[in-house]
N, C-alpha and C positions, 0 to 999 in steps of 0.2 A: 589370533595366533597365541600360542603358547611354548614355554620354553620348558626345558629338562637339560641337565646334563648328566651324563653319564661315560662313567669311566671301565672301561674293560681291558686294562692292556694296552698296547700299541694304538695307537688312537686310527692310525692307519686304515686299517682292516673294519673297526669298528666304525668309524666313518662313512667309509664304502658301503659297508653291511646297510646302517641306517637309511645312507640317503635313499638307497630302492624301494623304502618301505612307502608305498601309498597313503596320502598324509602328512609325510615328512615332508616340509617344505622349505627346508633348509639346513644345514647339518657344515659347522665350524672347529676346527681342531683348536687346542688352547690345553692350559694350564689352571685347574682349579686348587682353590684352598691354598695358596702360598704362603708361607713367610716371610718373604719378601716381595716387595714390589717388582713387579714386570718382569717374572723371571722368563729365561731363554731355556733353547734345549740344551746348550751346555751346562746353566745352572742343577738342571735336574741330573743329567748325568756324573756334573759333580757331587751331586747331590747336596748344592749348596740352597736346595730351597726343597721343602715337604710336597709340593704341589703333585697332583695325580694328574697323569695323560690323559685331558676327558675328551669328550664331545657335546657342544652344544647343539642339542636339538630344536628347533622349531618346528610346530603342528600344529595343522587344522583341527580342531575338538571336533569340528562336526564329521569330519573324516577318519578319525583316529583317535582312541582315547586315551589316555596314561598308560592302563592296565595292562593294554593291547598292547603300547612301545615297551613296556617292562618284561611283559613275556616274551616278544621279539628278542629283548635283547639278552633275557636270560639263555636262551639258547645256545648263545655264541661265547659263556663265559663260563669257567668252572669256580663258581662263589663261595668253596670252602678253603680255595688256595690263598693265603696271604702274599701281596709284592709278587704274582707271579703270574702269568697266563700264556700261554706256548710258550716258547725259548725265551722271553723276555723275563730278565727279574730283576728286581730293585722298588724300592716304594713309591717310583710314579709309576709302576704300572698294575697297582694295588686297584680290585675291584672298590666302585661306589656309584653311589646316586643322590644328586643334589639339585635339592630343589630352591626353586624362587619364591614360589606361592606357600604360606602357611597351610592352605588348603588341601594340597599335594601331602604331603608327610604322612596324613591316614591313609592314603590311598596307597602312596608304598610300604609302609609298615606292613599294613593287611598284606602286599602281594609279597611281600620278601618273610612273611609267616607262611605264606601259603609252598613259596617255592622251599623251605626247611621241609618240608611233610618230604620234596621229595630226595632227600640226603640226610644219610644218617652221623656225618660230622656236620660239625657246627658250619652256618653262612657268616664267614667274614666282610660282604660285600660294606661298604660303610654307606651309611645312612646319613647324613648331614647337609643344612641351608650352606648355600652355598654361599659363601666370603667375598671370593674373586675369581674373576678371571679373566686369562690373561690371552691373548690369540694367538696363535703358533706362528713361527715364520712363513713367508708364502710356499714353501718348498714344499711344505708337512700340507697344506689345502689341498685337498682331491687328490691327493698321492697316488690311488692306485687308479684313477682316472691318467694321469701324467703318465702310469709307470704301471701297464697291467701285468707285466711279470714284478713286480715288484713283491718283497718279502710282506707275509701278514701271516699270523698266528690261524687268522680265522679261515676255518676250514672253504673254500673256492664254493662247494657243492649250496652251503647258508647263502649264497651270493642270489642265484636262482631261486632257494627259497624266499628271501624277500622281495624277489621282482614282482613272484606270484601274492605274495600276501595281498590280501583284500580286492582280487580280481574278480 
């Protein structure tokens, strides 16, 4: 098994999105890259810590590959928007991808060159090894499991599309 995190916005939505992806064998809400230690959700809405709303991903390699969860999840993000994705804005909900393995880093490099060919403003998504991180409260876990009316950025119709991915 192998980890990725990534960050799109409301970690919500993104969450949900991931776990249906065939492969994903696990998928945790949390806070990457902090300035402080064990920040909360109130820290970030104070904006008393940098940390970005991510997800941690877990995946089978032999079921799914990096390339494959980065295009998945390029999908569901607009990566030239700085601090912003649907109605949410402020700097934890700034697009990124943070890796654990040194190995990983070409492999997104290449794909987040590849996804620039297609947008003619700049990819802000950030690029960076990942520091820390920190686990959401229980509330923020499977949210939109808990709470299927519940608010998410990410378009309902991408839900379906990753049920089918890799069928």
């Amino acid at each position: 098994m192998k980890k990725i995190y990534l960050a799109g916005g409301c970690f919500w939505g993104v969450e949900h999105y991931l776990s249906l992806i065939k492969g994903i064998t696990d998928t945790t809400v949390g806070y990457a890259n902090s300035d402080i230690e064990s920040p909360s959700y109130e820290d970030l809405k104070a904006h008393r810590s940098s940390a970005s709303e991510t997800v941690e991903v877990t995946y089978d390699e032999e079921l799914i590959d990096l390339d494959e969860i980065l295009d998945m999840f390029y999908l569901i993000i607009d990566p030239t928007i700085l601090d912003r994705q649907g109605h949410d804005e402020g700097h934890q909900y700034r697009t990124g991808v943070y890796y654990v393995d040194d190995e990983d880093r070409e492999v997104i490099e290449r794909s987040l060159r590849k996804l620039s060919e297609k947008y003619e403003a700049p990819i802000v998504t950030e690029l960076l090894k990942l520091e820390n991180f920190t686990v959401a409260e229980d509330y923020h876990q499977d949210y939109l499991y808990k709470n299927p009316e519940g608010y998410c950025h990410v378009d309902p119709k991408m839900f379906e599309i990753a049920r089918n991915h890799g069928k």
